[in-house]
N, CA, C and O atoms as a GROMACS GRO file, in nm:
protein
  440
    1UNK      N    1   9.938  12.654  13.263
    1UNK     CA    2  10.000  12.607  13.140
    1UNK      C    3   9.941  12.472  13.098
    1UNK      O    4   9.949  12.446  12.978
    2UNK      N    5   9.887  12.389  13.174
    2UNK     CA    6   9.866  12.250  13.141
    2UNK      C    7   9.764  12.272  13.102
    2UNK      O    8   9.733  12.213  12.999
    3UNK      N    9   9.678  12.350  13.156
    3UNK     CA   10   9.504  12.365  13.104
    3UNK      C   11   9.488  12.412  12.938
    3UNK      O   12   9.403  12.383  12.854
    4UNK      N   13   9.619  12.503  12.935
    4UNK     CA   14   9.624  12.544  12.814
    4UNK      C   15   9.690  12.438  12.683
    4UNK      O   16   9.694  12.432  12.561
    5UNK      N   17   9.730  12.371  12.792
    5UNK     CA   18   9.834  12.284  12.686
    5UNK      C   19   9.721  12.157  12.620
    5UNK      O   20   9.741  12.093  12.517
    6UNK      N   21   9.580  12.141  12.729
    6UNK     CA   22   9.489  12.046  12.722
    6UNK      C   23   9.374  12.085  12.620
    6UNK      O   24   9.315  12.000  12.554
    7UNK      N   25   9.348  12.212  12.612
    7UNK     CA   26   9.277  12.275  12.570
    7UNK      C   27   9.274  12.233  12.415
    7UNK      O   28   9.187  12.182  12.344
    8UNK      N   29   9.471  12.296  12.379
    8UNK     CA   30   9.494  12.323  12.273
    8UNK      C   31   9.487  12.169  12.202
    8UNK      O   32   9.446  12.162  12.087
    9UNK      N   33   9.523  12.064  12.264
    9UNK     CA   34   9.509  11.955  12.202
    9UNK      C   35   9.394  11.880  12.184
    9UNK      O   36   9.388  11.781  12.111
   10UNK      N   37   9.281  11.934  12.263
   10UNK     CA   38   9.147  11.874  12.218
   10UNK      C   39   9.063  11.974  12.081
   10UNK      O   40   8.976  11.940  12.001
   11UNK      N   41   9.140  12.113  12.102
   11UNK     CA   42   9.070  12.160  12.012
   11UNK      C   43   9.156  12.109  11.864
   11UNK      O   44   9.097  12.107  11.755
   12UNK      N   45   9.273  12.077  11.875
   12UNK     CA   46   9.338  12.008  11.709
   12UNK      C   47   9.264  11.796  11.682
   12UNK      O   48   9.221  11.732  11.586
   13UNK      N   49   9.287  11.770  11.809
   13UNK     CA   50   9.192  11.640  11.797
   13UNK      C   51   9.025  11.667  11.746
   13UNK      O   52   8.978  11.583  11.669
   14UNK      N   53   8.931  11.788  11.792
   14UNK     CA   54   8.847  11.805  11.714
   14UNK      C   55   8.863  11.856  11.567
   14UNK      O   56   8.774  11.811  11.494
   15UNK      N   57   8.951  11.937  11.504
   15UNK     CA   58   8.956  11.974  11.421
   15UNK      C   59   8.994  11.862  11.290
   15UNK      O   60   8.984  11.894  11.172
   16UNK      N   61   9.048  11.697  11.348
   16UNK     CA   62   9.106  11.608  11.299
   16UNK      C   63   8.942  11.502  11.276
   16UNK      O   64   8.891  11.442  11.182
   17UNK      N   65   8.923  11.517  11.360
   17UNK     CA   66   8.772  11.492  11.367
   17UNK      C   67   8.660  11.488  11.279
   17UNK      O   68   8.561  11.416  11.267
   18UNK      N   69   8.724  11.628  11.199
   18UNK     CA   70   8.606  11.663  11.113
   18UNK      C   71   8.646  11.682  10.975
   18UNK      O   72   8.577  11.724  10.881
   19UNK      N   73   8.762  11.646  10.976
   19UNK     CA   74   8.861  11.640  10.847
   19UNK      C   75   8.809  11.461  10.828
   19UNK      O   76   8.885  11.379  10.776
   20UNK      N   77   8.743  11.443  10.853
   20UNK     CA   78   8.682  11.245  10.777
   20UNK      C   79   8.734  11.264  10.622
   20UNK      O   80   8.740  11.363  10.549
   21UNK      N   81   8.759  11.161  10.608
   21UNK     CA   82   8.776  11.129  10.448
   21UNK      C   83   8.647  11.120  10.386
   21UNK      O   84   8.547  11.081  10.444
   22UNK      N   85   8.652  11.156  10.274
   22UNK     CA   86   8.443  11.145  10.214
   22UNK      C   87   8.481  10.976  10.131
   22UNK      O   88   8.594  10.936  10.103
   23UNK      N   89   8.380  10.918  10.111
   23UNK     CA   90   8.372  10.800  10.045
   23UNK      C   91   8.450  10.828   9.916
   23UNK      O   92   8.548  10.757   9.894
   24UNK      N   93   8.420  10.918   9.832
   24UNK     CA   94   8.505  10.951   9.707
   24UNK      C   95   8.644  10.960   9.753
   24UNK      O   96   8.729  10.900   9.687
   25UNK      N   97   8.677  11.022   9.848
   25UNK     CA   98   8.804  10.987   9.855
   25UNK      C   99   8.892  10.878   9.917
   25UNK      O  100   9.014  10.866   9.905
   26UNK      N  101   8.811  10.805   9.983
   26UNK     CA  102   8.838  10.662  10.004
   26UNK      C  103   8.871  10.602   9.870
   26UNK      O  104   8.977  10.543   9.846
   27UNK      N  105   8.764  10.621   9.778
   27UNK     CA  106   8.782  10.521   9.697
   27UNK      C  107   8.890  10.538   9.606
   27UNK      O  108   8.933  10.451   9.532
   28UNK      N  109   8.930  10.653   9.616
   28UNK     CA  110   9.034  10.696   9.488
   28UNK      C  111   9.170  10.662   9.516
   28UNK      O  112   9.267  10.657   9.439
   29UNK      N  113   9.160  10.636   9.653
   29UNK     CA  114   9.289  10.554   9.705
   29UNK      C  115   9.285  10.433   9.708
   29UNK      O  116   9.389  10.372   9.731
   30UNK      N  117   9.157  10.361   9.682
   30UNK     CA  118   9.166  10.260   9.658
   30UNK      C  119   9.202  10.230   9.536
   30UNK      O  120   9.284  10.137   9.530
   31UNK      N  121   9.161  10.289   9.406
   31UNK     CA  122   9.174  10.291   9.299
   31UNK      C  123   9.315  10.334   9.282
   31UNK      O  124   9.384  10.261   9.211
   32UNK      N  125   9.373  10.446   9.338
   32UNK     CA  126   9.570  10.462   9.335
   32UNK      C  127   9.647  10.323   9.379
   32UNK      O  128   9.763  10.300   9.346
   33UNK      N  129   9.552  10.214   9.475
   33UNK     CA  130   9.652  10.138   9.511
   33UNK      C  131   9.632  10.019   9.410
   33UNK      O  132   9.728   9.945   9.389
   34UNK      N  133   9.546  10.004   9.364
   34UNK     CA  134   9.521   9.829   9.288
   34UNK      C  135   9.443   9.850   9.149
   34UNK      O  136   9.451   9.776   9.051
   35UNK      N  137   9.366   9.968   9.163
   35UNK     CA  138   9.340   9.965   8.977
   35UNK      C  139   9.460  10.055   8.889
   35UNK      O  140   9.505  10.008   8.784
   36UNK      N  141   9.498  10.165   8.933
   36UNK     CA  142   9.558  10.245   8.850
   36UNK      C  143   9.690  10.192   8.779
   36UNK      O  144   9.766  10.273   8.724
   37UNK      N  145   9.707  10.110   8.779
   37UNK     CA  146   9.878  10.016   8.805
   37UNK      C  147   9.859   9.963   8.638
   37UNK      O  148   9.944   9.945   8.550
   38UNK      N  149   9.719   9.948   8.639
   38UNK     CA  150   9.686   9.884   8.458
   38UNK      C  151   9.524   9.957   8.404
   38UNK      O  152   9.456   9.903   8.317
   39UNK      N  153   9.480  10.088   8.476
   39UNK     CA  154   9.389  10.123   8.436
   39UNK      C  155   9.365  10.296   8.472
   39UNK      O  156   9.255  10.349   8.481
   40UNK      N  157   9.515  10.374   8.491
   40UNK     CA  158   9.531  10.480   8.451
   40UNK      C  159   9.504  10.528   8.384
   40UNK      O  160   9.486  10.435   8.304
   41UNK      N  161   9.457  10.680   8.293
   41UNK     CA  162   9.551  10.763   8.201
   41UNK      C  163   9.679  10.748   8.139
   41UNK      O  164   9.782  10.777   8.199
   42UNK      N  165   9.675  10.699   8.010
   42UNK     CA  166   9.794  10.735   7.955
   42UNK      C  167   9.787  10.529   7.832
   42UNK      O  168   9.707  10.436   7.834
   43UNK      N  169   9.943  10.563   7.734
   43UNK     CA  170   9.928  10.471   7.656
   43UNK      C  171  10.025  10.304   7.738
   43UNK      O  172  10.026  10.189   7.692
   44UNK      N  173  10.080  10.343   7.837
   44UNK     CA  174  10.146  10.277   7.940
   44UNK      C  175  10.064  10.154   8.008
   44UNK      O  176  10.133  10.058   8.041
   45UNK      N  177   9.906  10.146   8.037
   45UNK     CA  178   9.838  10.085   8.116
   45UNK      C  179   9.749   9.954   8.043
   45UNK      O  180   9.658   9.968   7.961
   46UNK      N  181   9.793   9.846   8.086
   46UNK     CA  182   9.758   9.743   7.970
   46UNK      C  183   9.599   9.726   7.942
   46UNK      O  184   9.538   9.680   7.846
   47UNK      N  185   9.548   9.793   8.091
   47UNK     CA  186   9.372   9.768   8.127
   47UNK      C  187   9.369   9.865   8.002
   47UNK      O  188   9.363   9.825   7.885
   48UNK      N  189   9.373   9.993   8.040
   48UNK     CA  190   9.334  10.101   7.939
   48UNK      C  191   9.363  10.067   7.814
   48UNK      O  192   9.279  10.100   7.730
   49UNK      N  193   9.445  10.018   7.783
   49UNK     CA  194   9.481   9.949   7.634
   49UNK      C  195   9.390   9.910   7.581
   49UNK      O  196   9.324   9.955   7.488
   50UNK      N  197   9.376   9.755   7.682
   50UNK     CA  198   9.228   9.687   7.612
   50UNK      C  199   9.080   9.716   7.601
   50UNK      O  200   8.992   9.668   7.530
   51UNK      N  201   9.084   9.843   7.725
   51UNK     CA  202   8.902   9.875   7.652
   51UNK      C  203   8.958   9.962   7.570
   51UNK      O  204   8.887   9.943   7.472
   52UNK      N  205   9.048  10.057   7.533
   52UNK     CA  206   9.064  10.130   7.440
   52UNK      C  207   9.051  10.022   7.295
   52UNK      O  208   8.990  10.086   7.210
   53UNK      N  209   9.071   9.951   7.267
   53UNK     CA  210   9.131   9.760   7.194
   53UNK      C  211   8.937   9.765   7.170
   53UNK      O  212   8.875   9.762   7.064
   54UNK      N  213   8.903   9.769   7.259
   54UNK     CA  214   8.788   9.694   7.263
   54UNK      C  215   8.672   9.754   7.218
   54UNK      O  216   8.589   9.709   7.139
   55UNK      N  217   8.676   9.946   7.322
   55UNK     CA  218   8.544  10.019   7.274
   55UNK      C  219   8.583  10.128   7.121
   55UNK      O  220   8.503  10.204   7.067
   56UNK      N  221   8.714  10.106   7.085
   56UNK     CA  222   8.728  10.174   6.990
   56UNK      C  223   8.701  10.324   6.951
   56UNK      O  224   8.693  10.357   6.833
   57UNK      N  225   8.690  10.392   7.028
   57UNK     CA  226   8.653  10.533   7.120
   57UNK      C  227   8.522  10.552   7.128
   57UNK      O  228   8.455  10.655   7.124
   58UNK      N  229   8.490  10.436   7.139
   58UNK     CA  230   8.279  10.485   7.169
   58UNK      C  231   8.299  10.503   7.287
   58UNK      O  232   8.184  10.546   7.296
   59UNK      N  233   8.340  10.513   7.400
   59UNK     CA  234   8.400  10.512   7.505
   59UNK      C  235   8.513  10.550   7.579
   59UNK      O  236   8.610  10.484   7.542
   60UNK      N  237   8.549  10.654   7.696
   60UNK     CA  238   8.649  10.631   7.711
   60UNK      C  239   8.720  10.485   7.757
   60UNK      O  240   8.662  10.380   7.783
   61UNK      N  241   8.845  10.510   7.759
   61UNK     CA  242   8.866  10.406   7.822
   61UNK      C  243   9.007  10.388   7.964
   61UNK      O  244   9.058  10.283   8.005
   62UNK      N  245   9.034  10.524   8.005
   62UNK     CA  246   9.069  10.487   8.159
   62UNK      C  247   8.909  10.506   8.209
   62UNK      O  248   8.829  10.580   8.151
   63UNK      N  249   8.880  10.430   8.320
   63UNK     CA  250   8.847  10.408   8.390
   63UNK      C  251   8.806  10.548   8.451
   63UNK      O  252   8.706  10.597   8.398
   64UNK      N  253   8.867  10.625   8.556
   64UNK     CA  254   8.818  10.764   8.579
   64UNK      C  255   8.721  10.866   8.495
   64UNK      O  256   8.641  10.950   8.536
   65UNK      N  257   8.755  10.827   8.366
   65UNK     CA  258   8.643  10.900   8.268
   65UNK      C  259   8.547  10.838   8.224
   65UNK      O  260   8.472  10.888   8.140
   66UNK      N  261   8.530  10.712   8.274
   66UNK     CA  262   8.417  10.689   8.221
   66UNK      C  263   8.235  10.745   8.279
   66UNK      O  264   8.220  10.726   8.400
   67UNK      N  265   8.151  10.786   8.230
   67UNK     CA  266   8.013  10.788   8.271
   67UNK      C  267   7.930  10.625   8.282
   67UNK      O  268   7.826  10.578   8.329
   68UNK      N  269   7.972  10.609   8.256
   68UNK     CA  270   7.851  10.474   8.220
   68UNK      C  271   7.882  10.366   8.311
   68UNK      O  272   7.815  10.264   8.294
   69UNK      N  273   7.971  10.364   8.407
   69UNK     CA  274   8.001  10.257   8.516
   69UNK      C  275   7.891  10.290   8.622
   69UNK      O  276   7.868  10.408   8.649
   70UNK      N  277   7.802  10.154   8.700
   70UNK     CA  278   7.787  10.169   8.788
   70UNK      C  279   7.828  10.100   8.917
   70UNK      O  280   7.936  10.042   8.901
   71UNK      N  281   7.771  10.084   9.060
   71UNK     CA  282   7.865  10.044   9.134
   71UNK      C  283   7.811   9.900   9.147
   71UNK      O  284   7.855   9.838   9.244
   72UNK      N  285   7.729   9.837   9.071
   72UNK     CA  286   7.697   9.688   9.091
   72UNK      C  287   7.806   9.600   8.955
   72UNK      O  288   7.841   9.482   8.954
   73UNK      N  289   7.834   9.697   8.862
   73UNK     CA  290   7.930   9.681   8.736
   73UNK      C  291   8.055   9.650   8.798
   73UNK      O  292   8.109   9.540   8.791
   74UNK      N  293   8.109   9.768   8.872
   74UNK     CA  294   8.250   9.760   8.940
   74UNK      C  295   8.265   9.670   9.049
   74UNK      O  296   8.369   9.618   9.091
   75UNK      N  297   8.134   9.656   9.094
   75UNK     CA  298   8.210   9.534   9.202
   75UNK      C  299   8.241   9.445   9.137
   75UNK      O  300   8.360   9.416   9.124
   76UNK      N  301   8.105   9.349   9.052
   76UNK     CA  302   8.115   9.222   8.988
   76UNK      C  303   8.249   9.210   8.936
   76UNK      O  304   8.309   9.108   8.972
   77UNK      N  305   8.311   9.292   8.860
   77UNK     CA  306   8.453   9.276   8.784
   77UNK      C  307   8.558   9.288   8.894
   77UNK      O  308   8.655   9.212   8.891
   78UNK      N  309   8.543   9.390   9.000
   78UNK     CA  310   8.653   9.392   9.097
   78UNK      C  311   8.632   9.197   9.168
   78UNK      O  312   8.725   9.122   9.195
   79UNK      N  313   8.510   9.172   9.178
   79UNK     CA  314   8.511   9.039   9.275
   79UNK      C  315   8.505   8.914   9.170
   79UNK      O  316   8.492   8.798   9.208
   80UNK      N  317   8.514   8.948   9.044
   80UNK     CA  318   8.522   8.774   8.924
   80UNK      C  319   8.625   8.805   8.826
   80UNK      O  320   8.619   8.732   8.728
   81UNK      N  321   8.724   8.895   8.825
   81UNK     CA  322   8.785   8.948   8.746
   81UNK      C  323   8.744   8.915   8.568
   81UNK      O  324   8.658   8.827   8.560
   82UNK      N  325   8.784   8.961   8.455
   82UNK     CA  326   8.752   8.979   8.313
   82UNK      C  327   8.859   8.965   8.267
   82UNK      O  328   8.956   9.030   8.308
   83UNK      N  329   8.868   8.866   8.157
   83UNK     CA  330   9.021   8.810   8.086
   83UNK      C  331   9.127   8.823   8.156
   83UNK      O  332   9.143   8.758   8.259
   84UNK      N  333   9.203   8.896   8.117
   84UNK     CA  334   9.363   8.874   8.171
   84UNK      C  335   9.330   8.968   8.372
   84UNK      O  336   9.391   8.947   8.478
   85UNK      N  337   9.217   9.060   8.344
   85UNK     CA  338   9.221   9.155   8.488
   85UNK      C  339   9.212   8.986   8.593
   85UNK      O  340   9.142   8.890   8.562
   86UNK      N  341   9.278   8.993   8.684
   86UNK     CA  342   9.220   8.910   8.780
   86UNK      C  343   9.133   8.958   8.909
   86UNK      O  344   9.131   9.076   8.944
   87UNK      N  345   9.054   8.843   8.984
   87UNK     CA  346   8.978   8.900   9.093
   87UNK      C  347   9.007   8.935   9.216
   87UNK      O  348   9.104   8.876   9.263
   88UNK      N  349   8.972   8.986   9.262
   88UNK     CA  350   9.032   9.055   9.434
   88UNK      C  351   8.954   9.003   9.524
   88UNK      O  352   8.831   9.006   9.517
   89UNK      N  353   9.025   8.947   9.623
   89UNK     CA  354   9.006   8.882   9.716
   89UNK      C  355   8.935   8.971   9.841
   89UNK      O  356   9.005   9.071   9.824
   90UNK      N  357   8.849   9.006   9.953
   90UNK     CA  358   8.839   9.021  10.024
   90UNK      C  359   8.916   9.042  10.089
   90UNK      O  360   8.883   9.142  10.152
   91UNK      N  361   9.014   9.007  10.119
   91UNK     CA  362   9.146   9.076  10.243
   91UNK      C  363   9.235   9.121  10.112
   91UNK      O  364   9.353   9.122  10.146
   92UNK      N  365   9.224   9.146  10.023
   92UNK     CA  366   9.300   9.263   9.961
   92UNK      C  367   9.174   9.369   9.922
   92UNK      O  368   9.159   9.454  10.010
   93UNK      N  369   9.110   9.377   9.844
   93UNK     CA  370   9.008   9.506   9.885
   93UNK      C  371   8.910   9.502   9.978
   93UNK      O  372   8.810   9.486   9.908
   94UNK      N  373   8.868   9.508  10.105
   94UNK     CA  374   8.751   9.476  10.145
   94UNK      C  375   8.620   9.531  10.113
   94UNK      O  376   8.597   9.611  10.022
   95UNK      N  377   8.528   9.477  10.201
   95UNK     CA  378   8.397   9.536  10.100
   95UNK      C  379   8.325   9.673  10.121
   95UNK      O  380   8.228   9.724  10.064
   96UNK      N  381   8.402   9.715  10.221
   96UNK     CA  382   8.393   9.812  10.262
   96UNK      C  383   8.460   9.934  10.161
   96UNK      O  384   8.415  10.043  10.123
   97UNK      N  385   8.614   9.851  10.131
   97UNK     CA  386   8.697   9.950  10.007
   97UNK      C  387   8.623   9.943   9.894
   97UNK      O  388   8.609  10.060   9.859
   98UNK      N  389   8.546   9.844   9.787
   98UNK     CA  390   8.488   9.762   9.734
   98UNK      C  391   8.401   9.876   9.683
   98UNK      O  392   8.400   9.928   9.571
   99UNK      N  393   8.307   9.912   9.823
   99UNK     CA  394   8.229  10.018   9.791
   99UNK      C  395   8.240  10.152   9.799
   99UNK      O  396   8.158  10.229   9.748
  100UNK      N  397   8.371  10.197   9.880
  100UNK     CA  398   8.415  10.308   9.815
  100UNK      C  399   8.449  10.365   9.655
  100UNK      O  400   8.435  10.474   9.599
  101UNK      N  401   8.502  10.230   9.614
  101UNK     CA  402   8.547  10.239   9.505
  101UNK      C  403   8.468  10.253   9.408
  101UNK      O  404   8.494  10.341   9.326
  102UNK      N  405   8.350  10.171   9.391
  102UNK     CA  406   8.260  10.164   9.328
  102UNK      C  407   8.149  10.271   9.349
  102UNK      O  408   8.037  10.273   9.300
  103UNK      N  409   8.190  10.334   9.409
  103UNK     CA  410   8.123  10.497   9.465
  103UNK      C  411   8.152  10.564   9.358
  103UNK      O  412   8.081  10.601   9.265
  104UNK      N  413   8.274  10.577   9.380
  104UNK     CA  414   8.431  10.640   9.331
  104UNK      C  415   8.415  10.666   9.183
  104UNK      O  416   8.411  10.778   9.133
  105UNK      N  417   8.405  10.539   9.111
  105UNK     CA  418   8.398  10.468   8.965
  105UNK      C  419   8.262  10.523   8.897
  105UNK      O  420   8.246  10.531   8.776
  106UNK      N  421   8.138  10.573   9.024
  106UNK     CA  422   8.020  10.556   8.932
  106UNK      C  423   8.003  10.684   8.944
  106UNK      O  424   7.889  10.733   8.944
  107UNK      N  425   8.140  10.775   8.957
  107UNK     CA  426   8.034  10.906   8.967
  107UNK      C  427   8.108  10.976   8.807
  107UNK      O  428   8.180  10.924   8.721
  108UNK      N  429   8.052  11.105   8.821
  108UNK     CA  430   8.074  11.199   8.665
  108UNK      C  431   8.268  11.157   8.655
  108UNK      O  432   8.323  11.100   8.749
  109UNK      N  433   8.329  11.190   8.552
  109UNK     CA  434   8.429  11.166   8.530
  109UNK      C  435   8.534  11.303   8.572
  109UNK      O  436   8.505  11.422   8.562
  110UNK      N  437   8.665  11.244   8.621
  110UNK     CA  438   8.752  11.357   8.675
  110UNK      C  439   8.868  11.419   8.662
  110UNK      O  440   8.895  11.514   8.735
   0.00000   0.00000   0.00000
């Protein structure tokens, strides 16, 4: 019984193993925890407001749809923040999240 009981738990610890998170989905949790709050979908989000304010629909303007972000764009603004957005500190996104995110941000829209 124990052999079986050992078995069964290395084969669910491998199976956990290989379930890794992909960088895109790192980043989209990064983006659920600290961008989406003002740069969602929808008329609610003050970020989305203002590039909506700003690109006048030459552009989208949540963030998720955009094409034209890349990931040297998204850091700079995630790490110097832009008017009212403020900047993120290192021990609140690290650079590790940083570049998930900016993974995340620069790919086709979703």
């Amino acid at each position: 019984m124990k052999l079986w009981m050992t078995a069964a738990v290395l084969a669910i610890g491998a199976a956990h193993a290989g379930a890794a998170e992909t960088v895109e989905q790192q980043g989209k949790k990064v983006f659920d925890r600290w961008c989406a709050a003002c740069h969602a979908v929808g008329d609610a989000y003050p970020g989305t407001l203002a590039l909506q304010a700003k690109y006048k629909g030459e552009k989208p303007s949540p963030l998720e749809q955009r094409t034209d972000l890349n990931s040297d764009f998204v850091k700079f603004f995630v790490r110097n923040g832009v008017s009212i957005m403020p900047f993120f500190r290192k021990t609140e996104i690290s650079d590790a999240e940083l570049a998930a995110l900016a993974a995340y941000l620069s790919r086709s829209p979703r």
